[in-house]
C-alpha positions as CSV (number, residue, x, y, z in Angstrom):
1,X,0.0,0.0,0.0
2,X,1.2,3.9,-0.3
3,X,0.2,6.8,1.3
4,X,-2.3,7.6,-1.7
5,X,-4.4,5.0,-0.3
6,X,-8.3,6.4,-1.0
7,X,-10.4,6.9,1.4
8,X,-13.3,3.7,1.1
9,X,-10.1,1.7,1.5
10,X,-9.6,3.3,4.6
11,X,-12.8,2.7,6.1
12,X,-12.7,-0.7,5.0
13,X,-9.5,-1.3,6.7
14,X,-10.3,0.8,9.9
15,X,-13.2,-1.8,9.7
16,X,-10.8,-4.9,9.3
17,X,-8.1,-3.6,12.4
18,X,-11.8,-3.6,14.7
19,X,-12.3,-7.7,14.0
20,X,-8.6,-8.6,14.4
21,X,-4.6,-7.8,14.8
22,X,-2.8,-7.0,11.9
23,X,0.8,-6.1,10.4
24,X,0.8,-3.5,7.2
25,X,4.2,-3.5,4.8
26,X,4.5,-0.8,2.5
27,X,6.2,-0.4,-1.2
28,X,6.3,2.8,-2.7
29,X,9.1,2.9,-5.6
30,X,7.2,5.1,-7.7
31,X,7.2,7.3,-5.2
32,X,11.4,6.6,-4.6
33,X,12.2,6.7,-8.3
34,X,10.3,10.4,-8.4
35,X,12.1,11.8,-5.8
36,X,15.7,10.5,-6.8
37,X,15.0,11.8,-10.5
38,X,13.9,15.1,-8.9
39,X,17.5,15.2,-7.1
40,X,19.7,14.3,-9.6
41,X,20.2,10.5,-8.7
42,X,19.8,8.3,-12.0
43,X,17.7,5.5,-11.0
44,X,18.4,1.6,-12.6
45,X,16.6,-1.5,-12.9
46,X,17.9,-4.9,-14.1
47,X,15.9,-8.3,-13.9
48,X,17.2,-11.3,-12.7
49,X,17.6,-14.8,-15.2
50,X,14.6,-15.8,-13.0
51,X,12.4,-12.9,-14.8
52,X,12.3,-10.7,-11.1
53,X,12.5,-7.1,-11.8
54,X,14.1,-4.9,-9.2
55,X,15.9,-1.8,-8.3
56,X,19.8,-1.2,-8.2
57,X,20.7,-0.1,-5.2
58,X,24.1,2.0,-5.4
59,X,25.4,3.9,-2.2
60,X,23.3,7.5,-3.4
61,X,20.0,5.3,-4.2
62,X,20.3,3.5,-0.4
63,X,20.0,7.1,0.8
64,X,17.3,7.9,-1.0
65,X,15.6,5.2,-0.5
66,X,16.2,5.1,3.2
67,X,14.8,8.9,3.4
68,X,11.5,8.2,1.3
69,X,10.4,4.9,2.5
70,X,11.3,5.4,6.3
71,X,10.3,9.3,6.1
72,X,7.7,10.2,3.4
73,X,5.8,7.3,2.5
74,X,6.2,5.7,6.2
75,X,5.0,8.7,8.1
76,X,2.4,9.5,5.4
77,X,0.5,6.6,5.8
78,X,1.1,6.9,9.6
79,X,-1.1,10.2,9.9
80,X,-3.8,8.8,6.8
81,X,-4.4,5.9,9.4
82,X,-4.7,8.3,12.5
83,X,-6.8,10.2,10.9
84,X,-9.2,7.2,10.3
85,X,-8.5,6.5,14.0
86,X,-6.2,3.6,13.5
87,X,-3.6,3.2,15.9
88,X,-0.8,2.9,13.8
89,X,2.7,2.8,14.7
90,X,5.7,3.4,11.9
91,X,8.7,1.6,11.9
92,X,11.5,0.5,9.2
93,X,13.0,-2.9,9.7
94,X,15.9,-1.0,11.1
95,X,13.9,0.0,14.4
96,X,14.6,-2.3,17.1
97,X,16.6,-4.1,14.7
98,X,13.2,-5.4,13.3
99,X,14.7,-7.5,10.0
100,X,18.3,-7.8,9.7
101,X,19.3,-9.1,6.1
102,X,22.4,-10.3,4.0
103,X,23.9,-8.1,2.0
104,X,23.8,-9.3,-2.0
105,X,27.5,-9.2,-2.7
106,X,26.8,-10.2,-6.4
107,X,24.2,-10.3,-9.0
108,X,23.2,-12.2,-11.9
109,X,21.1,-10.2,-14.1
110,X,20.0,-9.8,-17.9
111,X,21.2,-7.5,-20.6
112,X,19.5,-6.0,-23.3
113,X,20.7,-8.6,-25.5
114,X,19.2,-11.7,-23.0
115,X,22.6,-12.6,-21.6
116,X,23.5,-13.2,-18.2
117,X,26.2,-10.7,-16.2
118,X,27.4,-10.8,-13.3
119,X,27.0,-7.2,-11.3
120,X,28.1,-6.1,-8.2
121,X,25.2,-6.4,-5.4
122,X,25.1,-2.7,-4.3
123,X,22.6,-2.9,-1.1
124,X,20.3,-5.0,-2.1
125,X,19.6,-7.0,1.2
126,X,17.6,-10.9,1.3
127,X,16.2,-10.9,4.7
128,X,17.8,-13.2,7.1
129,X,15.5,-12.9,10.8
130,X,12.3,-10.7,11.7
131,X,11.5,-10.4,15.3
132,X,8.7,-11.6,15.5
133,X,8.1,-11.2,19.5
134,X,8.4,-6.9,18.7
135,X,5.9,-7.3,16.6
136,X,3.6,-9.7,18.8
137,X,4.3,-6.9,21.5
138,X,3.1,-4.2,19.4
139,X,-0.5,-6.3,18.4
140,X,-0.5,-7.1,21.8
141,X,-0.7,-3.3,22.7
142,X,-3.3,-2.3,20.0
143,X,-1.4,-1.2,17.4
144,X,-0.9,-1.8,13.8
145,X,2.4,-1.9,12.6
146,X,3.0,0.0,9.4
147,X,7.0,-1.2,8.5
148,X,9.1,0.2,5.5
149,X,10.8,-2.6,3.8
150,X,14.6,-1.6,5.0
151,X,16.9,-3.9,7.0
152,X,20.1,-3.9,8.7
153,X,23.3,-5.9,7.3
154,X,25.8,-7.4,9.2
155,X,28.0,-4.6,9.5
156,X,24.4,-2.2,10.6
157,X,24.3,-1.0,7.0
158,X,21.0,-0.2,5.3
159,X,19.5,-2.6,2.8
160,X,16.7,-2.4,0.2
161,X,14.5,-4.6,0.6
162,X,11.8,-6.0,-2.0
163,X,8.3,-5.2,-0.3
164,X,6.3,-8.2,-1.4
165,X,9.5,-10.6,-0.1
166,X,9.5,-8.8,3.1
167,X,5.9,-9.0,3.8
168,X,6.3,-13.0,3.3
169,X,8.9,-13.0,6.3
170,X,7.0,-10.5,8.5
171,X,4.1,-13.2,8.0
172,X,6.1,-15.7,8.2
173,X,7.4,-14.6,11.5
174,X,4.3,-14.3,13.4
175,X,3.2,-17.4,11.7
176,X,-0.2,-15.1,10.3
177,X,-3.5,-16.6,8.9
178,X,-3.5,-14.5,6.2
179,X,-1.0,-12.7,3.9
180,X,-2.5,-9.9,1.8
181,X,-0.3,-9.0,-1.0
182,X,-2.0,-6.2,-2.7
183,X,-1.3,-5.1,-6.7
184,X,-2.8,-2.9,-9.8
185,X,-4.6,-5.9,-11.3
186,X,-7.7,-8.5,-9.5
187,X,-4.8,-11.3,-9.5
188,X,-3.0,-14.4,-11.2
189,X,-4.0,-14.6,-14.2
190,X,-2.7,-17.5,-17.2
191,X,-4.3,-16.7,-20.4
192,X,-6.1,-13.6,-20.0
193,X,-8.2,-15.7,-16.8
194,X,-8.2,-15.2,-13.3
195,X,-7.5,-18.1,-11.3
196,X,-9.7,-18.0,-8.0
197,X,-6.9,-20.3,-5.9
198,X,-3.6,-22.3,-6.8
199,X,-2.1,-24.8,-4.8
200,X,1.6,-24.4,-3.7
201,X,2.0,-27.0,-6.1
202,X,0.5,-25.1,-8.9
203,X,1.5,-22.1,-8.2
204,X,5.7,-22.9,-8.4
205,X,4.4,-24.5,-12.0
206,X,3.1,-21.3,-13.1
207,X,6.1,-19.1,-12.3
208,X,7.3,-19.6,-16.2
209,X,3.7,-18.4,-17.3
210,X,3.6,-15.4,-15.9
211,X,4.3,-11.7,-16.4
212,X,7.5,-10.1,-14.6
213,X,5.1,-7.9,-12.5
214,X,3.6,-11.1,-11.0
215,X,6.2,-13.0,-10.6
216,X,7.6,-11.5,-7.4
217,X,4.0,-12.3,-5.6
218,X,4.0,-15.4,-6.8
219,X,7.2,-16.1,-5.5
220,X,6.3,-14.6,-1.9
221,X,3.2,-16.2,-1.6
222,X,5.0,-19.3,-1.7
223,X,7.9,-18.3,0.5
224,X,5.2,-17.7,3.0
225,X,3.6,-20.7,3.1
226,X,6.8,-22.4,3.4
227,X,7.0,-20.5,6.7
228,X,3.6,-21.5,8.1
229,X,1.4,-19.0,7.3
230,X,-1.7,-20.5,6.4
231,X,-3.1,-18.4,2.8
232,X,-1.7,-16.0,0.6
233,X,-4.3,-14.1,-1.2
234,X,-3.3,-11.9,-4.2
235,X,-5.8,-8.8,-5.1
236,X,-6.7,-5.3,-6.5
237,X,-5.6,-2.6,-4.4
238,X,-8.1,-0.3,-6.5
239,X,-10.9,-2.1,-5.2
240,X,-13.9,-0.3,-2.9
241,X,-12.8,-2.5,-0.3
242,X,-9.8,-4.2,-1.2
243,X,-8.6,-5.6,2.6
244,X,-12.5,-7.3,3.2
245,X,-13.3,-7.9,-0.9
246,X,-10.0,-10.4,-0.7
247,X,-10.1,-11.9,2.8
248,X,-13.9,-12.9,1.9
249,X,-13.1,-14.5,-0.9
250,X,-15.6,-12.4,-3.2
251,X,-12.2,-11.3,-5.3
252,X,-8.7,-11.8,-5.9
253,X,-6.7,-15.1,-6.2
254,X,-6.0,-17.7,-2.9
255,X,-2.4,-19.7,-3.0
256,X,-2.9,-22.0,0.1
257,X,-0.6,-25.2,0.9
């Protein structure tokens, strides 16, 4: 979610937090890439042999990254869920040492051409450990965690983090029910057809078939379950009421084990 989230997706998740606990990761690389352009920071994206699309992180980029995702966007959808008279909290995974990560020291990507190279890892992070028990404490308390996806490397560096992979570990973590990964489109689709629910099973099959932008959800949905948590739903974020449409089955796709 980003801080332009409207406002019947507001009420319907002020509505959701009343019935039960839960845990909100954030993206927001629009929002990054905008502001980096804006100060003079060229902004790069390669994609993996795997077909996963992500940013390169260089040492300027990490400190732009840092600022927008822990500051702006964070903090902006901090005070839009005040406002609705949520109790949210904001927090990066570098508060309390939330997610600490491993550094990327190398990468495989694709050229223009289709090849493979081999690129330096910038500070690209794969998340290692989430606390889990901060988080419990914080649910415990009545608040709704809103967390930027940045970590801490070994040597207490920062690291970017892919949002959709991150929300899969935070899941994972506190072994949650549900995992909501939110996107521009109702969800998996193979040949032009939404698929109401995939099996784990299916689900790894259909990595090959599907669009770059997918691919990435796909992948975390599974990484989840593989941690315990018990579905993955994948849905429209430009729904009325995206948070209750999915968890009610009424849209969106269901990966379960």
């Amino acid at each position: 979610m980003s801080g332009a989230i409207s406002e019947p997706a507001l009420n319907d998740l002020a509505h959701l937090t009343s019935r039960t606990p839960i845990v909100l990761v954030h993206g927001g690389g629009d929002v990054v890439t905008d502001i980096a352009e804006k100060l003079g920071v060229q902004q790069k994206f390669v994609t993996s042999p795997e077909g996963f699309r992500s940013r390169y992180t260089d040492a300027e980029t990490i400190q732009v990254f840092t600022m927008v995702m822990a500051g702006k966007i964070n903090k902006e959808i901090v005070r839009r869920l005040r406002t609705a008279k949520i109790s949210a909290i904001g927090l990066s995974g570098v508060d309390g040492g939330l997610i600490r990560a491993e550094r990327k020291q190398k990468l495989v990507v694709r050229d223009e051409r289709g090849r493979r190279r081999i690129i330096e890892g910038g500070y690209t992070g794969k998340v290692t450990q989430v606390d889990g028990s901060l988080i419990q404490t914080l649910l415990k308390s009545g608040y709704v965690p809103v967390i930027a996806p940045i970590a801490l490397g070994s040597e207490n560096e920062f690291l970017n983090l892919d949002g959709d992979r991150t929300a899969a570990y935070v899941a994972g973590a506190i072994k949650a029910d549900v995992l909501l990964l939110l996107t521009d489109v109702e969800g998996v689709s193979l040949t032009s057809t939404i698929l109401p629910h995939l099996t784990a099973a299916e689900a790894k099959q259909s990595l090959l078939d599907i669009g770059p932008g997918m691919i990435t959800k796909v992948y975390a949905a599974l990484e989840a379950l593989s941690m315990g948590v018990g579905k993955v739903i994948i849905s429209s974020g430009q729904r009325e009421n995206p948070f209750t449409s999915a968890i009610e089955r009424e849209a969106g796709t269901v990966v379960e084990p």
